[in-house]
C-alpha positions in Angstrom: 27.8 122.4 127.5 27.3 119.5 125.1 23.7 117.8 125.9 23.7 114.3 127.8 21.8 113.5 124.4 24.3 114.3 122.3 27.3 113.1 123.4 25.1 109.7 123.7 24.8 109.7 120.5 27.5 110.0 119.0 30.3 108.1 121.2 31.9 105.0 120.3 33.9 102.2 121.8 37.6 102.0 121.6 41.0 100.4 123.0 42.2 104.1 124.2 42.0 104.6 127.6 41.7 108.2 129.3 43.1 108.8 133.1 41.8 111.6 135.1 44.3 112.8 137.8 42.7 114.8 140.3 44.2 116.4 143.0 41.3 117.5 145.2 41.8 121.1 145.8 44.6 121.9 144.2 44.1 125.7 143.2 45.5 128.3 145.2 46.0 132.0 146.2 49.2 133.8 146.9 51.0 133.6 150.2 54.5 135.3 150.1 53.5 136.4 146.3 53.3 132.6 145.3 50.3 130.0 145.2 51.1 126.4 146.4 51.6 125.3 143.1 54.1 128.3 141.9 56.0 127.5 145.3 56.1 123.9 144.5 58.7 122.0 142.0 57.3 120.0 139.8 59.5 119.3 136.7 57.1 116.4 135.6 54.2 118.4 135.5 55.6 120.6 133.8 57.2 118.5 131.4 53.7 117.6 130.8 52.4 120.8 130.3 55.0 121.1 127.8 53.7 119.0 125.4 50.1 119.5 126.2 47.5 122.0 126.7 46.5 124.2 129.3 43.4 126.1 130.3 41.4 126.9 133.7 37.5 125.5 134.5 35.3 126.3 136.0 33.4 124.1 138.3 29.7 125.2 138.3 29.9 129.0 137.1 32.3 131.8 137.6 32.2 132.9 141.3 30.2 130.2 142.6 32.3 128.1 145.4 31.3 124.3 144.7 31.4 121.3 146.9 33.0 118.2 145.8 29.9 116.2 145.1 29.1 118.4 142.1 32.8 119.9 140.9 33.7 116.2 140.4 29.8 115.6 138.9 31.0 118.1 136.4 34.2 116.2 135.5 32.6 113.4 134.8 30.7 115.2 132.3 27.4 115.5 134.2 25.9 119.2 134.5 25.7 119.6 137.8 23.1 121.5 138.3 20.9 119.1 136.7 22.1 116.2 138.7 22.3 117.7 142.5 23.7 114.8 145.0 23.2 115.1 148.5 26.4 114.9 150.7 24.9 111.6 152.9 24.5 109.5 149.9 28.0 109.5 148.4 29.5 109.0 152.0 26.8 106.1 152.2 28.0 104.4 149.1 31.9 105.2 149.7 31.8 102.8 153.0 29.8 100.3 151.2 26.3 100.9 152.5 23.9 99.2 150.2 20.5 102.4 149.9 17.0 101.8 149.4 14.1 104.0 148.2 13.6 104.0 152.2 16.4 105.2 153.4 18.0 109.2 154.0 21.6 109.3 154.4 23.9 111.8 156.1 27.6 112.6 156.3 28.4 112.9 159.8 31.5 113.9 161.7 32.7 113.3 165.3 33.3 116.8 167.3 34.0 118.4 170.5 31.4 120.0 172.6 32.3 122.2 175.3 30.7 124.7 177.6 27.9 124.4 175.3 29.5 125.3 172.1 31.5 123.6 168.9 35.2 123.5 169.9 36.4 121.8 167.2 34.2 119.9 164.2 37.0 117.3 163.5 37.1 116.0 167.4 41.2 116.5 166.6 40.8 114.3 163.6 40.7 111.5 165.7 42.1 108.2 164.4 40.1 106.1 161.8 40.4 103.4 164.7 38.9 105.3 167.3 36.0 106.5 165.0 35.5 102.4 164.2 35.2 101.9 168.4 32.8 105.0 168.6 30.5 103.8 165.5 30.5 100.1 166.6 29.5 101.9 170.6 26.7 104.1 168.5 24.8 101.5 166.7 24.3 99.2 170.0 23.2 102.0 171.9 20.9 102.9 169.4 19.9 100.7 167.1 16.4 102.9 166.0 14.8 106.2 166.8 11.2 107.0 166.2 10.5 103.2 164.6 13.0 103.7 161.8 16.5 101.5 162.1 19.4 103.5 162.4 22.8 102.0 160.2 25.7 103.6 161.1 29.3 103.0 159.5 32.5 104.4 160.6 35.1 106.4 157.8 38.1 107.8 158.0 39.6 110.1 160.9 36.3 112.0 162.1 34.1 110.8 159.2 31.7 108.5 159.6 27.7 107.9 157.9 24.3 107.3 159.2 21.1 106.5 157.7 17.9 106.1 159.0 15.7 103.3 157.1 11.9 103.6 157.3 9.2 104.2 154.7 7.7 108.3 154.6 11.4 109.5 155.4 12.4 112.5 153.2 15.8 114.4 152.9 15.2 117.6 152.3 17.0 119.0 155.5 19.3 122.4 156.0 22.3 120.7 157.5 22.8 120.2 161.6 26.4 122.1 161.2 27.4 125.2 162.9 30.3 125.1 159.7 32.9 126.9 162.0 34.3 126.5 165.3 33.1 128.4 168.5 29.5 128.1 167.6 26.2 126.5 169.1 25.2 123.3 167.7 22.5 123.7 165.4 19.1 121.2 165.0 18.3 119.6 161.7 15.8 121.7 160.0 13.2 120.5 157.5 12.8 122.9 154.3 9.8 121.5 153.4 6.3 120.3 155.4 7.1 116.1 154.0 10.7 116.3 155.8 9.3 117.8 159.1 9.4 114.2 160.2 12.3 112.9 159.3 14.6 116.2 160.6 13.0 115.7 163.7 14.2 111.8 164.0 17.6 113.0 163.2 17.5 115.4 165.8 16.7 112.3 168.4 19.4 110.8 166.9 21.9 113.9 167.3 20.4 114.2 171.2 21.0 110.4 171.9 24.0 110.2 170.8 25.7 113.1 172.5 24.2 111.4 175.6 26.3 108.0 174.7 29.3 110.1 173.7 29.3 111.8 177.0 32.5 110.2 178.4 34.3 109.9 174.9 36.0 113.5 174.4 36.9 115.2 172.1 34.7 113.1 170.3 31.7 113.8 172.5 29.0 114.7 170.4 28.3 114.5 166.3 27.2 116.9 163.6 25.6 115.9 160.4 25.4 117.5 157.0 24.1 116.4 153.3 21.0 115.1 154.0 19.8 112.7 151.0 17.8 110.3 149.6 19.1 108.0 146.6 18.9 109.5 143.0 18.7 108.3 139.5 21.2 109.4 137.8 22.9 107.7 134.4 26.2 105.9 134.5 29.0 106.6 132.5 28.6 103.6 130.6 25.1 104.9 129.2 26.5 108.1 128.5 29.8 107.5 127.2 30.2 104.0 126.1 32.8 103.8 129.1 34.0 101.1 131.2 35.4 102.9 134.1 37.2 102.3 137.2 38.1 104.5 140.1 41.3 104.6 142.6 40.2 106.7 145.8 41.2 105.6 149.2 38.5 108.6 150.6 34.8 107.0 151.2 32.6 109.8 150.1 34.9 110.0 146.5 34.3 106.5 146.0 30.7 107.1 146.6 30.4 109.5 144.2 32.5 107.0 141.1 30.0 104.0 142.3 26.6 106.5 142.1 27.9 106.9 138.2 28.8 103.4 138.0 32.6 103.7 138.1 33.8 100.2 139.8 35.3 100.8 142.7 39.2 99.2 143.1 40.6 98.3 146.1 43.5 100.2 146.9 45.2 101.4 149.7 45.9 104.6 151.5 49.4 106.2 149.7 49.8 107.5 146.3 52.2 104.2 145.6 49.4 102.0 146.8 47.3 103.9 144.4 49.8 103.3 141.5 49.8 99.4 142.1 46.1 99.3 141.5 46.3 101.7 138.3 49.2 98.7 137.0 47.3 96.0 138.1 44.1 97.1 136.2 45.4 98.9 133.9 44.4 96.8 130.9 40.5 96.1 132.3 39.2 99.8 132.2 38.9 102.6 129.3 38.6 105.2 131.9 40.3 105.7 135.3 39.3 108.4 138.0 42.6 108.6 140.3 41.9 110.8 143.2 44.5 112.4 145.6 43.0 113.9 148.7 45.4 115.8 150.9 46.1 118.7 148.6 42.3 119.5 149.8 42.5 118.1 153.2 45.9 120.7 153.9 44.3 123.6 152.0 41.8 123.6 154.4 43.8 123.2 157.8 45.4 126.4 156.0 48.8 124.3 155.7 50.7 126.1 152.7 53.6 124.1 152.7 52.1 121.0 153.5 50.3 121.4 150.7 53.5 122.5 148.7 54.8 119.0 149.9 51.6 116.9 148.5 52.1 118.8 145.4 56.1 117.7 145.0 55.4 114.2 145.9 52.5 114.1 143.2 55.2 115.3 140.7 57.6 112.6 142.2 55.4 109.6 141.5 54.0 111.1 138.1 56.2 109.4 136.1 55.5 105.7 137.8 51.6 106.6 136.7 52.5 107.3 133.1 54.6 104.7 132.9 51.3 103.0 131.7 51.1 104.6 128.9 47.3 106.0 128.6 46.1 107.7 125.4 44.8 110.5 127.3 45.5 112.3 130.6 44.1 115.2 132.3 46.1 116.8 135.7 43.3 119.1 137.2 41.5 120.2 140.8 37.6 119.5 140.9 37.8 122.8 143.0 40.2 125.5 144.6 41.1 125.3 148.3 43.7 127.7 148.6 45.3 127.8 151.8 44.9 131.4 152.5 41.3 131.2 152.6 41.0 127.8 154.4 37.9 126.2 152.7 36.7 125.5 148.8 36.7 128.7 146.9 35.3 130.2 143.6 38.5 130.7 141.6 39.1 128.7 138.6 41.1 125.7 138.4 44.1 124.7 136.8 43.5 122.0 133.9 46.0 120.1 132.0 45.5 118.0 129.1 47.9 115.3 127.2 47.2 113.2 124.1 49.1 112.3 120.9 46.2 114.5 119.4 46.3 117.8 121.4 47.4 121.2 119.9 50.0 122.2 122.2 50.1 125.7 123.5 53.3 127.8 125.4 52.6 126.7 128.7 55.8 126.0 130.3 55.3 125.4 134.1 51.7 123.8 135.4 50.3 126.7 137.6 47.8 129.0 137.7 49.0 132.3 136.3 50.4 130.1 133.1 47.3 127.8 132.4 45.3 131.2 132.2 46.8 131.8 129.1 47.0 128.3 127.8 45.3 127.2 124.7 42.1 125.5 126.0 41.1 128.9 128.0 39.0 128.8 130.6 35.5 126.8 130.4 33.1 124.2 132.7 34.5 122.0 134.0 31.4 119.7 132.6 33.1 120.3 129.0 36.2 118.1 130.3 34.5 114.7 129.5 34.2 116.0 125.9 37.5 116.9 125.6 38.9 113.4 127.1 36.4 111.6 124.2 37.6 113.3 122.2 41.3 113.4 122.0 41.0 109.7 122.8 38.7 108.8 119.5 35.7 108.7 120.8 33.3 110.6 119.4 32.0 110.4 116.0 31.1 113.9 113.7 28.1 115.1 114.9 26.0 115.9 111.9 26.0 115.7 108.3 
């Protein structure tokens, strides 16, 4: 990994502009002897791959199973073990809440509490609408806890975030989040003596509103994760000399792009709203982050072939994207969720890199098996940024 330093140092502003596809998830394992992407067609992509290069990253180290705040850390070119995010603040700055040195954050989510245990963590994935009524019902009810305000904001489906706003509040709290279905609910619990307090506060919280919710099955109670108090962290245009922009429709993505200092487009919720946007600003950024959530969202629900389908209608609007014409684009995952498993995983993900300047490789189709053996190899995902400079003229020689 190149140090933050270095690559400081030695960047330099140009007219090429870099686009980072990501499609959340997208690695896979076999079902039926094929991954999602081998059962998939995609001739674009692999058109693509054709006259690019190939290789496989890794998003923290090999067998370590990342969550999205740091695997897409590390594709911004940020080591994310150095820069560790809490959960709660990049759903806090996805749905616009402004945070102060006062305030912890959390990322919670609407679920079903029956005979005393965690039916289901996603309440049905009730609709963003409902979760709007629910949020609105939550912050009249209870507007503070313990002499700290509570702000609540709704997100999509089952999502929503709460903060609690006081001075002395501190983060550091194991997450109030059984993880799987058919469990107890479990308290927040403070891993250090300064955040005793504050995991205590958020317990009241979780206890009042599951009174409040009461009536309002399946979204009867709430469990929150990602406890976090606001970092410093540099933005990309420190760094890199960049002038970025990101097109995500999902709140805790955005988050993360306006916590590096990505501006944050308004866009709307399908891939061909998400196109408009890139067009429309197109000519006003250097670097675009363009974020495609349901290859994750499916991989987890364990839907193979609705994750095939997410795939193939990637590959269908493809070409509308490059129609652009960026200097240099990367296809990759920030992480694996392969169906089979039904969460994030530890396997490498596919990575695929296009730019005038790029030494092609053999790669013929844009899957797993055949980007192990493409030219870039496999490497951290942190190296990406690099790469993108480079091929797009932006760094200078490093030394004499």
């Amino acid at each position: 990994m190149v140090p933050e330093s270095v690559l400081r140092s030695i960047t330099v502003r140009t007219e090429s502009r870099i686009l980072l596809l990501v499609l959340d998830g997208l690695g896979g394992l076999p079902v039926g002897g094929r991954t999602e992407l081998e059962a998939a067609a995609h001739p674009n992509l692999d058109r693509l791959a054709c006259e690019g290069a190939c290789g496989l990253t890794h998003p923290i180290s090999p067998g370590i199973t990342p969550g999205s705040g740091p695997s897409h850390l590390a594709l911004f070119g940020y080591d994310p073990l150095k820069h560790e995010i809490g959960r709660g603040v990049l759903e806090a700055l996805g749905v616009g809440l402004e945070m102060t040195p006062q305030d912890v954050a959390a990322r919670g989510n609407f679920a079903t509490l029956k005979n005393g245990v965690i039916s289901d963590r996603r309440a049905g994935r009730i609709s963003t609408e409902r979760n709007r009524e629910l949020c609105e019902r939550l912050q009249r009810e209870i507007p503070s806890i313990g002499g700290a305000t509570v702000i609540i904001k709704h997100g999509k489906e089952h999502r929503f975030t709460v903060m609690l706003r006081r001075e002395n509040l501190y983060g550091n709290i194991a997450d109030a989040d059984p993880q799987k279905n058919g469990e107890r609910p479990v308290p927040p619990r403070a891993l250090d003596a300064a955040s005793e307090e504050t995991a205590a506060l958020f317990g009241q919280f979780i206890q009042r509103a599951t009174e409040v919710l009461a009536d309002c099955a399946p979204a009867n109670t709430v469990l929150l994760r990602g406890f976090a108090k606001y970092p410093t962290i540099p933005t990309m245009e420190d760094l890199f000399k960049l002038h970025p922009a990101a097109i995500a429709a999902y709140p805790m993505y955005r988050g993360l792009a306006r916590l590096v200092g990505m501006e944050v487009l308004a866009t709307g919720e399908t891939l061909e709203d998400q196109v408009v946007t890139l067009r429309e600003h197109f000519e006003a950024h250097d670097f675009f982050y363009f974020h495609v959530k349901k290859t994750d969202s499916y991989g987890e629900d364990g839907n193979f072939d609705a994750k095939v389908e997410v795939i193939e209608h990637f590959d269908r609007v493809l070409p509308s994207i490059l129609a652009v014409e960026p200097d240099v684009v990367v296809v990759t995952g920030d992480h694996s969720t392969p169906a089979l498993l039904k969460s994030h995983s530890w396997h490498p993900n596919p990575f695929l890199l296009w730019s005038p300047y790029v030494r092609r490789d053999d790669v013929r189709r844009f899957t797993e098996a055949e980007c192990a053996r493409g030219a870039l190899g496999q490497f951290a995902a942190v190296d990406a940024m690099p790469l993108m400079l480079a091929h797009a003229l932006k760094l200078e020689k490093f030394g004499a």
